[in-house]
N, CA, C and O atoms as CSV, one atom per row, in Angstrom:
chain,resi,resn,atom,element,x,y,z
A,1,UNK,N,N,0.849,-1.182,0.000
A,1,UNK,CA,C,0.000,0.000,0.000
A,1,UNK,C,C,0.889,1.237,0.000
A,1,UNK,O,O,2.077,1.168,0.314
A,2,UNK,N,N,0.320,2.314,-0.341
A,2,UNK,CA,C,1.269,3.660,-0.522
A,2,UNK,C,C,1.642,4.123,1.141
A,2,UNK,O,O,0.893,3.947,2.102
A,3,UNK,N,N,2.559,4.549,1.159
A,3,UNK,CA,C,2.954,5.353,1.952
A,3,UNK,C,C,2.082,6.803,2.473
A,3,UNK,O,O,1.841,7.766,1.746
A,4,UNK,N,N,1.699,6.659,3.914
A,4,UNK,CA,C,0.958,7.657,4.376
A,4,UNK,C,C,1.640,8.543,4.905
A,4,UNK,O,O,2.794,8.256,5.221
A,5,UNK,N,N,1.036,10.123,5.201
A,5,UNK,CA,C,1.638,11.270,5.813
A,5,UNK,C,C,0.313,11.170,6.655
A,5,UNK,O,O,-0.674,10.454,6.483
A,6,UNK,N,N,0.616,12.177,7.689
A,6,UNK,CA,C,-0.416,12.469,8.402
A,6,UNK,C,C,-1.438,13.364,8.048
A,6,UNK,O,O,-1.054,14.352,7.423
A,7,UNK,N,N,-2.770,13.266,8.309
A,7,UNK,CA,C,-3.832,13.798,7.624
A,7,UNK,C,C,-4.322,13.402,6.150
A,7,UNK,O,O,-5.385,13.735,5.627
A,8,UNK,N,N,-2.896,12.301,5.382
A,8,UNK,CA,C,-3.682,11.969,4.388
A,8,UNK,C,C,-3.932,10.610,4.044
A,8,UNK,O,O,-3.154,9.845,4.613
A,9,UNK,N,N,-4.785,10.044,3.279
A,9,UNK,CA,C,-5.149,8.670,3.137
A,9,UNK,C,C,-5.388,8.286,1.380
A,9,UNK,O,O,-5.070,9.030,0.451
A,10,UNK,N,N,-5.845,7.320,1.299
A,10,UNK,CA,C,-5.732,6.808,-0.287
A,10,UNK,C,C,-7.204,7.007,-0.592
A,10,UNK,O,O,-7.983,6.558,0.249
A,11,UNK,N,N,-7.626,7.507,-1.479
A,11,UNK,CA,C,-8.903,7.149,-2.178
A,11,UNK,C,C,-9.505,5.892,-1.735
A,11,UNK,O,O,-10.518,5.975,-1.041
A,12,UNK,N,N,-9.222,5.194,-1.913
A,12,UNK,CA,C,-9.735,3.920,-0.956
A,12,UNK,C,C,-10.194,3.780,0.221
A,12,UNK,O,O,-11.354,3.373,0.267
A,13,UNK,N,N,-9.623,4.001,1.304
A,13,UNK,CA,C,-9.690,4.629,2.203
A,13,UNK,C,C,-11.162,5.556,2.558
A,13,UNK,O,O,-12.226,5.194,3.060
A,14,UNK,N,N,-10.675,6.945,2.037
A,14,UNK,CA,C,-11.599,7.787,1.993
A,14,UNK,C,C,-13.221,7.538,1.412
A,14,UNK,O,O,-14.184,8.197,1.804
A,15,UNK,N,N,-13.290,6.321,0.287
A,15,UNK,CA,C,-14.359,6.011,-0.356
A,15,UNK,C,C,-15.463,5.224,1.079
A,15,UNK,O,O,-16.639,5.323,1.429
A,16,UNK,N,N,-14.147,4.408,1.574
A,16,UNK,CA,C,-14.880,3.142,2.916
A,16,UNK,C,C,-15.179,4.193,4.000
A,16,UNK,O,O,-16.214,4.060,4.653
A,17,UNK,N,N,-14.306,5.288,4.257
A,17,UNK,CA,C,-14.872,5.968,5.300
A,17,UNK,C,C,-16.257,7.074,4.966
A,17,UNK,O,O,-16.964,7.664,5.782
A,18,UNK,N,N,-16.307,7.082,3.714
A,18,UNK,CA,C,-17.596,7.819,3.531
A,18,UNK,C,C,-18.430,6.783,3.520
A,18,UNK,O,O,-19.262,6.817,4.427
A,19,UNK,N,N,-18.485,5.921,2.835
A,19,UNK,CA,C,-19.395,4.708,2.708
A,19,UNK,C,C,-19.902,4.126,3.817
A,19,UNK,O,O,-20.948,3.499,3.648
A,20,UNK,N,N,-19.409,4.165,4.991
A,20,UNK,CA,C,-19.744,3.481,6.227
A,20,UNK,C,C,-20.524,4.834,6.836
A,20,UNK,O,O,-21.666,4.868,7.294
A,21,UNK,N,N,-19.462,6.063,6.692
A,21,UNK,CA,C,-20.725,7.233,7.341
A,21,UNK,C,C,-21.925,7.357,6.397
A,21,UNK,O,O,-23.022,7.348,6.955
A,22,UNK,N,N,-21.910,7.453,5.262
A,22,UNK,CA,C,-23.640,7.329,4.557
A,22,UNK,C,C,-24.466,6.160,5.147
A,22,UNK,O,O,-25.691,6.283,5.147
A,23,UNK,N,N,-23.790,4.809,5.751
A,23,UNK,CA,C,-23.941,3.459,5.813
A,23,UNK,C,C,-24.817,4.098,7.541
A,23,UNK,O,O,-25.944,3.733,7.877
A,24,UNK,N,N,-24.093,4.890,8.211
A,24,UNK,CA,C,-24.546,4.857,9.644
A,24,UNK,C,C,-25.538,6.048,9.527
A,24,UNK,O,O,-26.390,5.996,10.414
A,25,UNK,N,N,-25.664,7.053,8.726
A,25,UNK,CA,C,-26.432,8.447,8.631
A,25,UNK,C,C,-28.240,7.864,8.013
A,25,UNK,O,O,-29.361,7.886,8.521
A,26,UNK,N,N,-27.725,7.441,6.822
A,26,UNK,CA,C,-28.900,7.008,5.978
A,26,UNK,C,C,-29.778,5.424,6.376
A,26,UNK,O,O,-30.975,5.424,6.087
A,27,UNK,N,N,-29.389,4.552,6.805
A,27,UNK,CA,C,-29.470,2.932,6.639
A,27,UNK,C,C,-29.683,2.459,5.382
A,27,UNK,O,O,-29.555,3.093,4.335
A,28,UNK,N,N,-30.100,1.021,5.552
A,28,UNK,CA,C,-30.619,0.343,4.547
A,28,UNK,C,C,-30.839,0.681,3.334
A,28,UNK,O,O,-30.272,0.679,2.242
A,29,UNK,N,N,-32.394,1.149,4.091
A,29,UNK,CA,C,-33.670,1.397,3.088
A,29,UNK,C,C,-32.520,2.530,2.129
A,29,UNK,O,O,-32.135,2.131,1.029
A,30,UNK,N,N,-32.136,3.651,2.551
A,30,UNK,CA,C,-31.060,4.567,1.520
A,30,UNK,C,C,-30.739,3.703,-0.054
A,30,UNK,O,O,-31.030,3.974,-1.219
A,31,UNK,N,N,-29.955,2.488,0.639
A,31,UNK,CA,C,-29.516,1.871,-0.586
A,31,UNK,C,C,-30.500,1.329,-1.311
A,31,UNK,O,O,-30.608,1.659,-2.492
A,32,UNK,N,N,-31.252,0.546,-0.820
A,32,UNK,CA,C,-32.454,0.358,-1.644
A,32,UNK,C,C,-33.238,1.200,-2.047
A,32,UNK,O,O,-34.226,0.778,-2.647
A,33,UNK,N,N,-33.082,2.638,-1.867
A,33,UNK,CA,C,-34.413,3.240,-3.032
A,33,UNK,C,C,-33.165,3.293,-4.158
A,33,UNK,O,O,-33.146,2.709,-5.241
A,34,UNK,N,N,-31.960,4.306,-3.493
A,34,UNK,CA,C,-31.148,4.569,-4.889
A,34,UNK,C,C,-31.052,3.064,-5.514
A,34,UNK,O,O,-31.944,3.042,-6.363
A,35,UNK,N,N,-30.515,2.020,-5.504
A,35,UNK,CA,C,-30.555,1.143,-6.038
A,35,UNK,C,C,-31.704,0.828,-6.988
A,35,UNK,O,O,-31.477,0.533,-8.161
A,36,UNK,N,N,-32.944,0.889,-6.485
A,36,UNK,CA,C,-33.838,0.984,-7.272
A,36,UNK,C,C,-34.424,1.942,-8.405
A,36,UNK,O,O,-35.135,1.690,-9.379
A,37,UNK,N,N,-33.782,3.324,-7.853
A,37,UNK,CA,C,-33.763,4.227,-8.931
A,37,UNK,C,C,-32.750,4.330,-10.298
A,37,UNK,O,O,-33.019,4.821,-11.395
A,38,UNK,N,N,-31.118,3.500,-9.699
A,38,UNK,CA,C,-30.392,3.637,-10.726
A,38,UNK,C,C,-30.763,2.415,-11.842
A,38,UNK,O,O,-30.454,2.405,-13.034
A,39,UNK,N,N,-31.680,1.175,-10.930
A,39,UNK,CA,C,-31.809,0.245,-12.020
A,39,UNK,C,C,-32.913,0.474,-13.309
A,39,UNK,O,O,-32.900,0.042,-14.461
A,40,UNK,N,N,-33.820,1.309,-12.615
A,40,UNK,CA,C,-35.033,2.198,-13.334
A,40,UNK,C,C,-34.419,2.957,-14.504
A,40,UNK,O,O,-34.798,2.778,-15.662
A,41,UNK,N,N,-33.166,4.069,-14.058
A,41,UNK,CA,C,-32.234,4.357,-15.339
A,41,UNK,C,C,-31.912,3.805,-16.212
A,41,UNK,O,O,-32.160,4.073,-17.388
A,42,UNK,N,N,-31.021,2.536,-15.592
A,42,UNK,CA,C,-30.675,1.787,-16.946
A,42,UNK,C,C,-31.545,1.290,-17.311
A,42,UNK,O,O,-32.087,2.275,-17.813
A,43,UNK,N,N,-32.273,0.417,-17.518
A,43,UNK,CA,C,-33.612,0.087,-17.765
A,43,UNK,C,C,-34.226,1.167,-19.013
A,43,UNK,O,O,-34.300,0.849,-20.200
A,44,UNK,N,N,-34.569,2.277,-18.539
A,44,UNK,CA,C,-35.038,3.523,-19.606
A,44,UNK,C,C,-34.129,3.656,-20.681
A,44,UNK,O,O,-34.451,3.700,-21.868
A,45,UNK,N,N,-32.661,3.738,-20.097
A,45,UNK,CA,C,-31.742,4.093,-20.970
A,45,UNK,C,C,-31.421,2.950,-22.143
A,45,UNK,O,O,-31.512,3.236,-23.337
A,46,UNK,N,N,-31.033,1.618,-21.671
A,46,UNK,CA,C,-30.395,0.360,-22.243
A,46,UNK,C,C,-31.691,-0.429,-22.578
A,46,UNK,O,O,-31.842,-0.784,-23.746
A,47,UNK,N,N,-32.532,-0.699,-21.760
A,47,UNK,CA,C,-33.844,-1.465,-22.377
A,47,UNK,C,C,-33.350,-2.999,-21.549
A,47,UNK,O,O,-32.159,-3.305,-21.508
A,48,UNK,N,N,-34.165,-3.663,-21.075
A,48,UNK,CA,C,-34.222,-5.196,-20.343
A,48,UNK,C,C,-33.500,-6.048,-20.935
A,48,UNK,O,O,-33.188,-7.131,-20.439
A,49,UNK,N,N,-33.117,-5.598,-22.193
A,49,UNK,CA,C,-31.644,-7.089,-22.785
A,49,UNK,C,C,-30.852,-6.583,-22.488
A,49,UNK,O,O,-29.867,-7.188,-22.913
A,50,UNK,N,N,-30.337,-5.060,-21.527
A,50,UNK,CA,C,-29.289,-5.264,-20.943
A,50,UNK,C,C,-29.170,-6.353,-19.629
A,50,UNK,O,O,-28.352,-7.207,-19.287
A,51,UNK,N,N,-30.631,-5.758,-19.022
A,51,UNK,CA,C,-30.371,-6.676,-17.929
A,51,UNK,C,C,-30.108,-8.694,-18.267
A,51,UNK,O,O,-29.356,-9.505,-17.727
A,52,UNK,N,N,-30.805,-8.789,-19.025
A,52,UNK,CA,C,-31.071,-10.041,-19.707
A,52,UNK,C,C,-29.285,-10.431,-19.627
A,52,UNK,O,O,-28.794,-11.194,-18.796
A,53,UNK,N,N,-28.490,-9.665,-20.750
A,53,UNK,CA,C,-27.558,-10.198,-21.080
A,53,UNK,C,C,-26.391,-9.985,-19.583
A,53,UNK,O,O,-25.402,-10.685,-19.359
A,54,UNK,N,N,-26.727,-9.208,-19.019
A,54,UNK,CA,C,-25.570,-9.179,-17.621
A,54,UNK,C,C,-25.813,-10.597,-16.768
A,54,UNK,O,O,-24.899,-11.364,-16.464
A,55,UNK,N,N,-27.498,-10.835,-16.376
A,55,UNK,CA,C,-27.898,-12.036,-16.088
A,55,UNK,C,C,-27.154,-13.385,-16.381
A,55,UNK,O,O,-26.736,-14.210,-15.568
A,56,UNK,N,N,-27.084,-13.400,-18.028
A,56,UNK,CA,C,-27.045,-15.010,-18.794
A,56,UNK,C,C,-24.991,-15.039,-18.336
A,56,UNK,O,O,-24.285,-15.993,-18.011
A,57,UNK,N,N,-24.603,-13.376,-18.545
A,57,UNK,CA,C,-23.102,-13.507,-18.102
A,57,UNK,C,C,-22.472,-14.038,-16.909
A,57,UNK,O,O,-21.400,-14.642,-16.862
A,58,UNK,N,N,-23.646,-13.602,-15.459
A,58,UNK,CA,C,-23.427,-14.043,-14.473
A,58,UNK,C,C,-23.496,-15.193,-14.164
A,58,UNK,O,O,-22.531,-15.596,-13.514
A,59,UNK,N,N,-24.485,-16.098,-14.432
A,59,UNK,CA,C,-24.924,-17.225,-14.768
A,59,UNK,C,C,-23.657,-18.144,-15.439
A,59,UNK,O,O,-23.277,-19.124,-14.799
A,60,UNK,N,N,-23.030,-17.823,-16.701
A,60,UNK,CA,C,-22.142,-18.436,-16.928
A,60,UNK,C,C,-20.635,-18.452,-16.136
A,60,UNK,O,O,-19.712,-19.260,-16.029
A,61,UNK,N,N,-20.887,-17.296,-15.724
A,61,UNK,CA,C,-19.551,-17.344,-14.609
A,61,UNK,C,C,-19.720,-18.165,-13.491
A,61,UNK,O,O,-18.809,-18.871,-13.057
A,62,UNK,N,N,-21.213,-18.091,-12.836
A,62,UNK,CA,C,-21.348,-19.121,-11.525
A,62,UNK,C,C,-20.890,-20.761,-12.438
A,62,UNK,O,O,-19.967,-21.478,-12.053
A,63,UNK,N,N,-21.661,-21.035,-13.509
A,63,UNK,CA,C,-21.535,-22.439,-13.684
A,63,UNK,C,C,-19.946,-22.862,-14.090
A,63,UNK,O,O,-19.658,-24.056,-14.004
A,64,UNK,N,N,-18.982,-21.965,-14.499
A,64,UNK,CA,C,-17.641,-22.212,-14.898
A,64,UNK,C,C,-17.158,-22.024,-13.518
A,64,UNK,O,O,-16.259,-22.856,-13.396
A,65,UNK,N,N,-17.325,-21.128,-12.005
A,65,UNK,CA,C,-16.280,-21.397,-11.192
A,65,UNK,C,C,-17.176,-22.642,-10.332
A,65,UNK,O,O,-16.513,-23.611,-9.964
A,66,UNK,N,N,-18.055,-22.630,-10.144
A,66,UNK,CA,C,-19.178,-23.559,-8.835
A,66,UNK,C,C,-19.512,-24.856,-9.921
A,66,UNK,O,O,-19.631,-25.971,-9.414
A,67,UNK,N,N,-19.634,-24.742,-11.116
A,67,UNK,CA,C,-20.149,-26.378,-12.072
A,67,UNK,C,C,-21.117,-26.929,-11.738
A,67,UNK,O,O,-21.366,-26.673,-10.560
A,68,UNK,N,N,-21.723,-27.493,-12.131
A,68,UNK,CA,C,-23.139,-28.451,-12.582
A,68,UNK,C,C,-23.843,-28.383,-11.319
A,68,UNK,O,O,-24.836,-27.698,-11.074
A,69,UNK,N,N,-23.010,-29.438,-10.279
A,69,UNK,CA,C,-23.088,-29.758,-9.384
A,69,UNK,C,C,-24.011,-28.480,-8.033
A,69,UNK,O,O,-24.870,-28.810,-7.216
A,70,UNK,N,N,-23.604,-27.507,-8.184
A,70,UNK,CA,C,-23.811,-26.195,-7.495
A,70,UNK,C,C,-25.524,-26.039,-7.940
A,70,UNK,O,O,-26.424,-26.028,-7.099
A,71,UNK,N,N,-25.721,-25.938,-9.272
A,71,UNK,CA,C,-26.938,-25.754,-9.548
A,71,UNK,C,C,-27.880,-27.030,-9.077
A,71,UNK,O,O,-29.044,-26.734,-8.805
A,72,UNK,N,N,-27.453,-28.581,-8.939
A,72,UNK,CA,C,-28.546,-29.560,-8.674
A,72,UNK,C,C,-28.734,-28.893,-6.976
A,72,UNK,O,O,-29.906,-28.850,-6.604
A,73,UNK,N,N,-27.614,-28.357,-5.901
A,73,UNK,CA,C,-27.174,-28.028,-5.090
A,73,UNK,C,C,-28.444,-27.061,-4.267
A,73,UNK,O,O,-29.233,-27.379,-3.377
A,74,UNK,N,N,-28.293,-26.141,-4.790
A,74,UNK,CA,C,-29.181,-24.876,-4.937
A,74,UNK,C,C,-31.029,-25.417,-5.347
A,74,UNK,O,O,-32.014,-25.289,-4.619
A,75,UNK,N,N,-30.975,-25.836,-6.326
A,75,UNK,CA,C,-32.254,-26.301,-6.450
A,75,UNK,C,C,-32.646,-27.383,-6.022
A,75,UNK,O,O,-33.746,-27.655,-6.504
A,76,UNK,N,N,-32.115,-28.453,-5.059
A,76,UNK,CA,C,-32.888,-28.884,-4.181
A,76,UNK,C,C,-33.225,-28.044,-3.334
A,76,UNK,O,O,-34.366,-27.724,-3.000
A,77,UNK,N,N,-32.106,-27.611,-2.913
A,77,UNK,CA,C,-32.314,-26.565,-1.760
A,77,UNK,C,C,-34.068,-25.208,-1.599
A,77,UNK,O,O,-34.824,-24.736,-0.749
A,78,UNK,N,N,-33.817,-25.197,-3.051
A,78,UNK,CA,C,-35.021,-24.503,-3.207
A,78,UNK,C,C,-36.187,-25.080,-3.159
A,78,UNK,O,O,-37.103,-24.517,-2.560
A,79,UNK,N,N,-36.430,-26.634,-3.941
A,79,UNK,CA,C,-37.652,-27.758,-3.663
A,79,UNK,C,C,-37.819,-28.058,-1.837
A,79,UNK,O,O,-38.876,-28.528,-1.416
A,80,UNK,N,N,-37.281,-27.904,-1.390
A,80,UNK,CA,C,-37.014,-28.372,-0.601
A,80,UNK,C,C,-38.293,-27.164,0.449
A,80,UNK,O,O,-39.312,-27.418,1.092
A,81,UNK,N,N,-37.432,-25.679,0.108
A,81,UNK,CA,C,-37.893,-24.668,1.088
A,81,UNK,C,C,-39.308,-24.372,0.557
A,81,UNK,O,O,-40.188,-23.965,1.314
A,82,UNK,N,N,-39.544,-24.616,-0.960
A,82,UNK,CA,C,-41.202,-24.734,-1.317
A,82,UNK,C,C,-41.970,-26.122,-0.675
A,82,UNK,O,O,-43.105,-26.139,-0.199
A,83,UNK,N,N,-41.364,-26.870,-0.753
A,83,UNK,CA,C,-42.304,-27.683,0.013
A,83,UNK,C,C,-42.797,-27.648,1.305
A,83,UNK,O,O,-43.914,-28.055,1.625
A,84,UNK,N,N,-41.688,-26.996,2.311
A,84,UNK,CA,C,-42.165,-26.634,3.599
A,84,UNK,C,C,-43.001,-25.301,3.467
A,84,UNK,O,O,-43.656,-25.148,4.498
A,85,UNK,N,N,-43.200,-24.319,2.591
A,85,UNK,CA,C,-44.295,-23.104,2.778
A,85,UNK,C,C,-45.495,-23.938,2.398
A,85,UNK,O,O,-46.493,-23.862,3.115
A,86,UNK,N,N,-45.493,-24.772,1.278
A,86,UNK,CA,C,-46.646,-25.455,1.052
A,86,UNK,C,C,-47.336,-26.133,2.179
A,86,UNK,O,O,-48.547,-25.939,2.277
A,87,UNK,N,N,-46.772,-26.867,3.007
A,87,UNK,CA,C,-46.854,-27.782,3.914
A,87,UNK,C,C,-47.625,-26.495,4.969
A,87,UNK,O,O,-48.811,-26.498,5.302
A,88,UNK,N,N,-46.819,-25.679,5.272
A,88,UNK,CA,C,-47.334,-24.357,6.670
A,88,UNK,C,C,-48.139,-23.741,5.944
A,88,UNK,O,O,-48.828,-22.996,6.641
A,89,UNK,N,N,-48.472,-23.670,4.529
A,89,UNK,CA,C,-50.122,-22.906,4.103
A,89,UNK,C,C,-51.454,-23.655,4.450
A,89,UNK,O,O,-52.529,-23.247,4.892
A,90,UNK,N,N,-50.728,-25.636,3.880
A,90,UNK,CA,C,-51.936,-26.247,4.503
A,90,UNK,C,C,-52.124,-26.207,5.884
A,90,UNK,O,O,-53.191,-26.637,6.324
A,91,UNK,N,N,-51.549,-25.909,6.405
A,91,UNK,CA,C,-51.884,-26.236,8.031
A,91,UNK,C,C,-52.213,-24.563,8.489
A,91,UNK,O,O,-52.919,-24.510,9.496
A,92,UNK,N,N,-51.961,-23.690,8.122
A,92,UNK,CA,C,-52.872,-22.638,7.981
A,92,UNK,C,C,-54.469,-22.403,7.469
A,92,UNK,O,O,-55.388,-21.765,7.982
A,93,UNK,N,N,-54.396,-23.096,6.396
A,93,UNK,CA,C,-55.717,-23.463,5.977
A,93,UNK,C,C,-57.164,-24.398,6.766
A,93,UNK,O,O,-58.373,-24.182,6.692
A,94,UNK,N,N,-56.497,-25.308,7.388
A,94,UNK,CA,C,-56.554,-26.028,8.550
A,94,UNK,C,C,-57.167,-25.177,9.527
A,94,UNK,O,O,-58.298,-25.419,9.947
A,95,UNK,N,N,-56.418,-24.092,9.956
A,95,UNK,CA,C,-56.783,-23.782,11.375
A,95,UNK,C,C,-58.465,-23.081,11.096
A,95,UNK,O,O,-59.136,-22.687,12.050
């Protein structure tokens, strides 16, 4: 890392220490509206095959570092957690 003087720090640095004070000033919800507003931008701007194609990219990156295996992994995992809401609706239904 670079060499510090006193009073000064790296861009880096300075980015995490603002980021944690917006992080303690604003909360959460902060990131989630902007988040939701910048995806609304692109969206207007690029049109949904951007999102589409960032998707199918990510996707191919999980299956080249995690492989096949990760996805049977995950989707039991998911059969699994639908079958128990199913299961606690009937027995809601029940009462």
């Amino acid at each position: 890392m670079a060499e510090q003087h006193k009073g000064e720090m790296t861009t880096r640095e300075a980015g995490k220490k603002g980021g944690e004070h917006t992080a303690e000033t604003h909360g959460h919800e902060f990131y989630e509206e902007i988040g939701k507003k910048g995806g609304e931008k692109v969206k207007e701007e690029r049109g949904h095959e951007f999102f589409e194609e960032i998707g199918k990219k990510g996707g191919e990156k999980v299956k080249e570092t995690h492989g096949h295996e990760f996805y049977e992994e995950i989707g039991k995992k998911g059969g699994e957690k639908v079958r128990e809401l199913i299961e606690e609706g009937k027995k809601q239904e029940e009462r």
